[in-house]
C-alpha positions as CSV (number, residue, x, y, z in Angstrom):
1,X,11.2,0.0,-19.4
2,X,14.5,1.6,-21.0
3,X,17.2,-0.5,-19.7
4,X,17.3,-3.9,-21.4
5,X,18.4,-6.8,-19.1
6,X,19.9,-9.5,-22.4
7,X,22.5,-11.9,-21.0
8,X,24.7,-12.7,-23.6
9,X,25.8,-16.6,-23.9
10,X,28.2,-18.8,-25.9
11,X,25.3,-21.4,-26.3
12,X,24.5,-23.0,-29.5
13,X,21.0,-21.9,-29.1
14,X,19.6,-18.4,-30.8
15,X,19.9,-15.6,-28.3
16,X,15.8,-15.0,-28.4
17,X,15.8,-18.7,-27.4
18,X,18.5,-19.0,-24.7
19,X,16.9,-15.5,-23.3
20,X,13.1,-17.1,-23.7
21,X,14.6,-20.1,-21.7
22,X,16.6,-18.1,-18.9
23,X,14.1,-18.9,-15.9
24,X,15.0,-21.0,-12.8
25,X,13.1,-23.9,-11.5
26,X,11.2,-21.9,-8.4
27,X,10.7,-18.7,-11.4
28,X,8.7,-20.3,-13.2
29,X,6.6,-22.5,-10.8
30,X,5.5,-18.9,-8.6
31,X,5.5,-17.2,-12.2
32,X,2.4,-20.1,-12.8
33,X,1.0,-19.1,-9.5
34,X,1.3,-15.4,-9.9
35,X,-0.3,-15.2,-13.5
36,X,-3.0,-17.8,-12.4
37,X,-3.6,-15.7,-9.1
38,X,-4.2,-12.4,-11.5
39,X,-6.7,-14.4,-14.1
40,X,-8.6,-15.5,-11.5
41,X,-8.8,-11.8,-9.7
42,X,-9.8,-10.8,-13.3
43,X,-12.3,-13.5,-13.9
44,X,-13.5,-12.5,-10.5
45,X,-14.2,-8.3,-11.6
46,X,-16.1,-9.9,-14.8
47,X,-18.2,-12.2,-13.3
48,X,-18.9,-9.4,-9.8
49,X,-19.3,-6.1,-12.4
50,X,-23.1,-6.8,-13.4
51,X,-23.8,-7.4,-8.8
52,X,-22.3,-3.6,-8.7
53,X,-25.0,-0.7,-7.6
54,X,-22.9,1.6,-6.5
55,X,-21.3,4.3,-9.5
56,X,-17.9,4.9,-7.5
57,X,-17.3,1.5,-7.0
58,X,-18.4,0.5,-10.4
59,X,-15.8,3.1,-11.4
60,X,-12.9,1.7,-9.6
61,X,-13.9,-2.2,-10.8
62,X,-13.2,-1.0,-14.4
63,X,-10.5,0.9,-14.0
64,X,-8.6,-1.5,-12.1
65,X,-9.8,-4.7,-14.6
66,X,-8.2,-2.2,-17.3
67,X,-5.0,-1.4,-15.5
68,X,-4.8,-5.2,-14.2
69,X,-5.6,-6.0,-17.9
70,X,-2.3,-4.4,-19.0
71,X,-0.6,-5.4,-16.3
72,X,-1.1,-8.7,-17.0
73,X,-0.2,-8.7,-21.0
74,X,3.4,-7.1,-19.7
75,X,4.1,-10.3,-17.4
76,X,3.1,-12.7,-19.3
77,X,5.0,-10.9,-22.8
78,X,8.5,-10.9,-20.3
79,X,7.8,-14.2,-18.6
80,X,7.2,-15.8,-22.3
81,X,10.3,-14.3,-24.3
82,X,12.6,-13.4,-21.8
83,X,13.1,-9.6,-23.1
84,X,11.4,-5.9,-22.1
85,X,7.9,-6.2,-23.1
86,X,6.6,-4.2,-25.4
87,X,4.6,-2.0,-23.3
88,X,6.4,-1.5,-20.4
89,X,5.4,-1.4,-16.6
90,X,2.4,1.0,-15.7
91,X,1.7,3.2,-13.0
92,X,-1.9,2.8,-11.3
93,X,-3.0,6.1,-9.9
94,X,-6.1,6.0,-7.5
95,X,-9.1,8.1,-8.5
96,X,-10.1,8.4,-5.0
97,X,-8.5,10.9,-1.8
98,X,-6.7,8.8,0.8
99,X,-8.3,9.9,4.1
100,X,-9.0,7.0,6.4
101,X,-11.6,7.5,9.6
102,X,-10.0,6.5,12.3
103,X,-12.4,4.6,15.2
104,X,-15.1,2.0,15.5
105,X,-18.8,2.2,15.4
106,X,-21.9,0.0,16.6
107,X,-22.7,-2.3,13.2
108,X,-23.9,-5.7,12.9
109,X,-21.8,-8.4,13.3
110,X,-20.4,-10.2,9.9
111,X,-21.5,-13.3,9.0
112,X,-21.2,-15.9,5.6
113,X,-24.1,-15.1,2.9
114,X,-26.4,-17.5,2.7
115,X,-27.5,-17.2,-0.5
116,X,-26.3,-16.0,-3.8
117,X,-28.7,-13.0,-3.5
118,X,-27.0,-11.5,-0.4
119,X,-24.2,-10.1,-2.5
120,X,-23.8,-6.2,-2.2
121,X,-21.1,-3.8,-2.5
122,X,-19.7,-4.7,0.6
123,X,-18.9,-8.0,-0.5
124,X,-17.9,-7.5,-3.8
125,X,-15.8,-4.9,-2.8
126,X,-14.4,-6.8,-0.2
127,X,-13.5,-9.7,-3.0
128,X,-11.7,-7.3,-5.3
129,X,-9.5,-6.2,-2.0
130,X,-8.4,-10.0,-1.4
131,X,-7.7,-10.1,-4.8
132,X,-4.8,-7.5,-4.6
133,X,-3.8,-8.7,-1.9
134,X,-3.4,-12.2,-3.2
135,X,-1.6,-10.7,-6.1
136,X,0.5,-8.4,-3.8
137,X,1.8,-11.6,-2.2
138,X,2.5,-14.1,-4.9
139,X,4.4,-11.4,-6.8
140,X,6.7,-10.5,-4.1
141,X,7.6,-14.4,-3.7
142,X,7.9,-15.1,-7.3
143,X,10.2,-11.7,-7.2
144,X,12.5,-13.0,-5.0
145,X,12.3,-16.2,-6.7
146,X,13.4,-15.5,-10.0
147,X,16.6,-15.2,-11.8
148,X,15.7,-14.1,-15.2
149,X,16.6,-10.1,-14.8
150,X,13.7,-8.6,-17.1
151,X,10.9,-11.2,-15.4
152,X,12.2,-10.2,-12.0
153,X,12.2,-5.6,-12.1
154,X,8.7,-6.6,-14.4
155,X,7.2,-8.3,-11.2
156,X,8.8,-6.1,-8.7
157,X,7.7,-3.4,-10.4
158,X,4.2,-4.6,-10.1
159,X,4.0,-5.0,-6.7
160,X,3.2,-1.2,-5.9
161,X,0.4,-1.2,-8.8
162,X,-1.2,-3.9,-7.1
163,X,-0.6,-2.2,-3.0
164,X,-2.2,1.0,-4.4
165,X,-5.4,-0.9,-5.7
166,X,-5.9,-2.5,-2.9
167,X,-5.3,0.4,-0.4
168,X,-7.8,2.2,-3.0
169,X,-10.5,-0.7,-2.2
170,X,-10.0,-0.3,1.8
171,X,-10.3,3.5,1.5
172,X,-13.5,2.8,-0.3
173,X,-14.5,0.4,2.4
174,X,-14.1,2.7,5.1
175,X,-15.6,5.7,3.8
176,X,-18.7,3.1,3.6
177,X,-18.4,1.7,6.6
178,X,-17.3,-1.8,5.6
179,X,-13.7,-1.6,7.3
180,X,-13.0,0.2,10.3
181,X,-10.0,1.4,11.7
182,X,-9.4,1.2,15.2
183,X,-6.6,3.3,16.9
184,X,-4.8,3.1,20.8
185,X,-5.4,5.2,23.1
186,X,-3.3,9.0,22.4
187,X,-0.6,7.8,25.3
188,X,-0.7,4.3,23.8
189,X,0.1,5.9,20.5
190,X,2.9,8.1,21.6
191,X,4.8,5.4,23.3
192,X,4.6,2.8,20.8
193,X,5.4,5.7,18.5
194,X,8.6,6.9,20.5
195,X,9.7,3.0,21.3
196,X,11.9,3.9,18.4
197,X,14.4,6.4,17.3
198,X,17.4,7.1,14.5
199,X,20.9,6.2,14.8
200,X,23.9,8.1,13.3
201,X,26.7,4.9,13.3
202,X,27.4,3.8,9.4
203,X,29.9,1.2,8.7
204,X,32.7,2.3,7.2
């Protein structure tokens, strides 16, 4: 991150601590929920990693925990002192196509485990998905939220990094057969895709 977001103030305080202390009310209560919501989607990968048999999704546990590792380190760092962080905002890129097969097929019906020794990749997989998403979620509220400029374009720019992960999972689920993607009808799909159109008429 180039552009450095310090507010200047007349306070008596030391700029490091009147930046440290700029945070709102609401800030740091969905900061709380947002860092505690990524530990426990890390704490998740850790305890999951050892239930993984497949290599590709092995692959994409690790380097998502290392990513979401980093990640992590940058929010807290910003959330803490108030300034750019150090290491600045990341970009996760998917190691995986993005193809998505459209349709639904026969499979058994889904059901709780009922037992600890049910886990598979399906359900691990599907954990690490919620995770994101849960993620996704509490760091779009706390972005709205929060009033401290760095903390704020440090969470916002998360937000993506934590989308792509998770739309990495679902392709990953697909191409196994764990989420399927059903579709309307072709004249179902054209008129809910024509129910719309552009406007030329600006205010000026």
């Amino acid at each position: 991150m180039s552009q450095s977001f310090y507010n200047e103030s007349n306070d008596a305080t030391t700029p490091n601590q009147q930046q440290s202390l700029n945070h709102g009310g609401h800030e740091v209560m969905d900061m709380h929920e947002t860092i505690g919501e990524i530990i426990a989607g890390l704490n998740q990968s850790i305890l999951l990693r050892p239930h993984v048999k497949d290599p590709e999704l092995l692959s994409i546990l690790d380097n998502q925990y290392n990513f979401t590792l980093g990640m992590y380190n940058t929010i807290v760092e910003s959330f803490k002192t108030g300034h750019d962080p150090s290491v600045p905002t990341g970009r996760y890129e998917m190691q995986t196509g993005n193809n998505f097969q459209y349709g639904i097929k026969p499979t058994q019906p889904k059901k709780p485990m009922q037992n600890a020794g049910e886990i598979n990749d399906e359900v691990i997989s599907g954990f690490l998905l919620g995770a994101h998403k849960g993620s996704a979620k509490c760091m779009t509220a706390a972005a709205t939220e929060t009033t401290n400029p760095v903390v704020r374009r440090v969470v916002a720019d998360s937000i993506p990094n934590c989308i792509e992960m998770a739309y990495e999972l679902s392709i990953y689920q697909n191409k196994h057969g764990y989420y399927q993607v059903p579709q309307y009808t072709q004249q179902d799909m054209r008129a809910m895709l024509d129910s719309f159109t552009t406007t030329t008429n600006p205010l000026h």
